[in-house]
N, C-alpha and C positions, 0 to 999 in steps of 0.2 A: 893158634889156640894155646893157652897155657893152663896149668895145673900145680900150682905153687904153694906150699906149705912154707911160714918163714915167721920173724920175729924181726923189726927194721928198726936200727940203728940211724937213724935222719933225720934231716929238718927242710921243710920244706915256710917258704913264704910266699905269701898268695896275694896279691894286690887287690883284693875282695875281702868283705866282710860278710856275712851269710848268716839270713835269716831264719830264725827258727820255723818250721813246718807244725807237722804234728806229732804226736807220739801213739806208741801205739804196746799193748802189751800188760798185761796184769801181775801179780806175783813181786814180793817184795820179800830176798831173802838180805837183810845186813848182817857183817861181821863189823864189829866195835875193836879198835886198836889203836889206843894210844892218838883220842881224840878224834878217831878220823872213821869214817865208815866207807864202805860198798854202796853207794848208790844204786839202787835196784832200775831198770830197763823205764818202766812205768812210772818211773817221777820227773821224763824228760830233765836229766839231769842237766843245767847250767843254760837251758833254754834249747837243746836238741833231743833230739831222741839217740838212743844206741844206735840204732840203722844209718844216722847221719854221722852221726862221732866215727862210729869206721869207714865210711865211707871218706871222712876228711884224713883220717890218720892212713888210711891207702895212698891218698893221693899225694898226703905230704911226704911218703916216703918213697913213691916212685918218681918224684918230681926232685929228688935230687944229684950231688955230684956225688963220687966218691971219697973227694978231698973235703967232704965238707959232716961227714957222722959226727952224732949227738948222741948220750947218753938222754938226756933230755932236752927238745924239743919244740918248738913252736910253730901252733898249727895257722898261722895267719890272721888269728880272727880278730877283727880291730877293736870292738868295744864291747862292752856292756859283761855280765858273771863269765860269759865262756870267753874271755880273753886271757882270763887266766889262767884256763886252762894248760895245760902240756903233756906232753905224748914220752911216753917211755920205752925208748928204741931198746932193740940190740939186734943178735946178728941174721941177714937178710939171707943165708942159707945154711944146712948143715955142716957142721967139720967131717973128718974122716971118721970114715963108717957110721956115718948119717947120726954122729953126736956131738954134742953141742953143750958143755959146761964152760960157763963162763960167770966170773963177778964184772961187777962195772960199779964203778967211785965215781959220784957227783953230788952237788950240793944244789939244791933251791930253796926259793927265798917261802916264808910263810905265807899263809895261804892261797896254794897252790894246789890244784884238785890236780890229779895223774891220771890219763887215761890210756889205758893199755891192753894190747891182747894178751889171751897165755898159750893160742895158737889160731894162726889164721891162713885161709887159701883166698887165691885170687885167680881170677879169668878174663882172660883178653884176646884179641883177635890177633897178635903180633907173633910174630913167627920169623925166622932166620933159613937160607935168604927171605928178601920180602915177597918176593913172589909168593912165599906159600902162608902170607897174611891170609885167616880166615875170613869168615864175614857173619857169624852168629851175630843173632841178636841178644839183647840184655837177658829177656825170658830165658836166651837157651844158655847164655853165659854163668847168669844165677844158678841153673841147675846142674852145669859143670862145677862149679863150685861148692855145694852142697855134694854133690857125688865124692868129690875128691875128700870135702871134712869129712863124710861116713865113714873114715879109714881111720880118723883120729878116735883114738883108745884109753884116753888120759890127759886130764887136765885139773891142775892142783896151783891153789894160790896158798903162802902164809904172809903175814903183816905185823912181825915183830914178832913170829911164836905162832900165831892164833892165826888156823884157820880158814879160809872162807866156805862157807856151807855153799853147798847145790852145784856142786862143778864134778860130780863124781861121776854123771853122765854124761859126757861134752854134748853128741848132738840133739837132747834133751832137756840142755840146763836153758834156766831163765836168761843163761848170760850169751849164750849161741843167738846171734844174728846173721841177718842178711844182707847186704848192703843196699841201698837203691843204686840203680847204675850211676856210675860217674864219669869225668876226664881225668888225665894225667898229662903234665908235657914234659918231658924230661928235660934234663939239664941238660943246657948249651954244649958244656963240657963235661967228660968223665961220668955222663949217665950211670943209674946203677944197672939200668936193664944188659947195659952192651960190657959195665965193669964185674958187675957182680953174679947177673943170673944166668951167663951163659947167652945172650945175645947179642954176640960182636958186631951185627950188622944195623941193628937199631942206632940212628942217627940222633945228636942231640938237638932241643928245641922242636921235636916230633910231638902234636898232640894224641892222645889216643882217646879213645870212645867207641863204644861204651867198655868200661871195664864193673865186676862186680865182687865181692868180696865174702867168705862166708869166715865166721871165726866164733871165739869166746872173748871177749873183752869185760873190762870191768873198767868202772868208773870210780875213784877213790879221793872222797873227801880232802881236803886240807891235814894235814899233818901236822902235830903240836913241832913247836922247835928241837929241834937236838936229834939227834941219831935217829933211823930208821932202817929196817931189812926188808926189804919186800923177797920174798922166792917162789920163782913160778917154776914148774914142769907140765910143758906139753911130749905127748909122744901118740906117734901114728906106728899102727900097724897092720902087716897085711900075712893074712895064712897065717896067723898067732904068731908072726915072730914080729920082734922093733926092726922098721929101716929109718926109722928119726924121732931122736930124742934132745927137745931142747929145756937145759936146767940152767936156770940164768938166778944169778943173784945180783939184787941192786941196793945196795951198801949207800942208802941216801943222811945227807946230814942236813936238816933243815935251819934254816940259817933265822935271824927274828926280823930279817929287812923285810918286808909286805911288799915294797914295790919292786924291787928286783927286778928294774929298769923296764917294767911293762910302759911307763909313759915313754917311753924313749920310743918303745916298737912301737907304740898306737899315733905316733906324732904322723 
């Protein structure tokens, strides 16, 4: 069983292209910055729903190596709006004493939508040794998951200065999701499970299932060219005090190339 609060720095690629389901969900809060908005849960943003967007951005980052972190990311998806997608990592656990400030410098190409948490947990049956692998199901996974966000006390985005409305409640906001159950197979090599989170026994090329994800993410339009800030704070607490605080900035410079060698990945 795991209980995992984190921000993931990955790239994951998936030899699947994946089709849009349904959406599900009302309530449309945007923030406008510099060309670009917040895509609200209920506009199935880029042909998925939010419940599916984290559930791909979980897997793409538990499906990687540790020699292989991204500032920005790609989630595998071979054609059509949500290929352009990309996922905006950073760090996959807290520093000492459960804080976590960090910037991160990277450039992408125009019209490129960012999808990203500002804090997420995750649940799964894997455990260290493997003998004491759980065996929950999704239902009871999902609910470990929601238990664990409950602890989450904050969660703040801004987008060059400005904002984003409706996150002042995490497990009440429009942007708090649930995943539907998914897999993950970690990397052949240098898994992050056995480099990163504290499970040295988990083997690579291991699939797992079902795993589920609870969080706050946002889904963020195309950005105009030239310079961009994004800053997120998530923080969890328990008994009113912080035991994790992550304030991440990402210092993006968008570049005016459109293709930004997506024909390359979709070949």
């Amino acid at each position: 069983m795991k209980n995992r609060f984190k921000l993931t720095n990955l790239m994951r690629r998936s030899g699947r292209c994946g089709l849009a389901l349904s959406g599900l969900l009302l309530l449309a809060i945007a923030a406008s910055s510099s060309a670009a908005e917040i895509l609200p849960p209920s506009s199935l943003p880029y042909g998925y729903s939010y419940e599916e967007w984290s559930a791909k951005y979980v897997q793409w980052a538990l499906g990687q190596s540790t020699d292989q972190m991204e500032v920005v990311g790609w989630p595998g998806i071979c054609s059509g709006p949500a290929s352009r997608v990309r996922f905006l990592g950073g760090p996959l656990a807290p520093g000492a004493g459960g804080i976590s400030i960090v910037t991160y410098h990277d450039t992408t190409p125009a019209g490129t939508p960012l999808f990203f948490p500002i804090l997420d947990a995750y649940s799964d049956n894997t455990a260290c040794p493997l003998s004491d692998f759980t065996s929950l199901t999704a239902e009871q996974l999902a609910a470990e998951s929601v238990e664990s966000f409950s602890f989450v006390t904050e969660t703040s985005c801004t987008i060059d200065g400005v904002s984003v409305a409706g996150m002042e409640d995490p497990t009440n906001s429009v942007y708090n999701v649930v995943s539907p159950p998914f897999s993950y197979t970690t990397a052949e090599k240098d898994n992050v499970l056995a480099g990163l989170i504290g499970e040295p026994c988990i083997p690579g090329g291991m699939t797992i299932y079902p795993a589920v994800a609870d969080g706050v993410w946002l889904m963020l339009s195309p950005l105009s060219p030239g310079r961009h800030t994004i800053h997120t704070v998530g923080v969890v607490s328990v008994g009113g005090v912080v035991v994790v605080r992550f304030d991440l900035t990402y210092d993006l410079t968008v570049t005016r190339d459109q293709d930004g060698g997506h024909d390359r990945d979709n070949k």
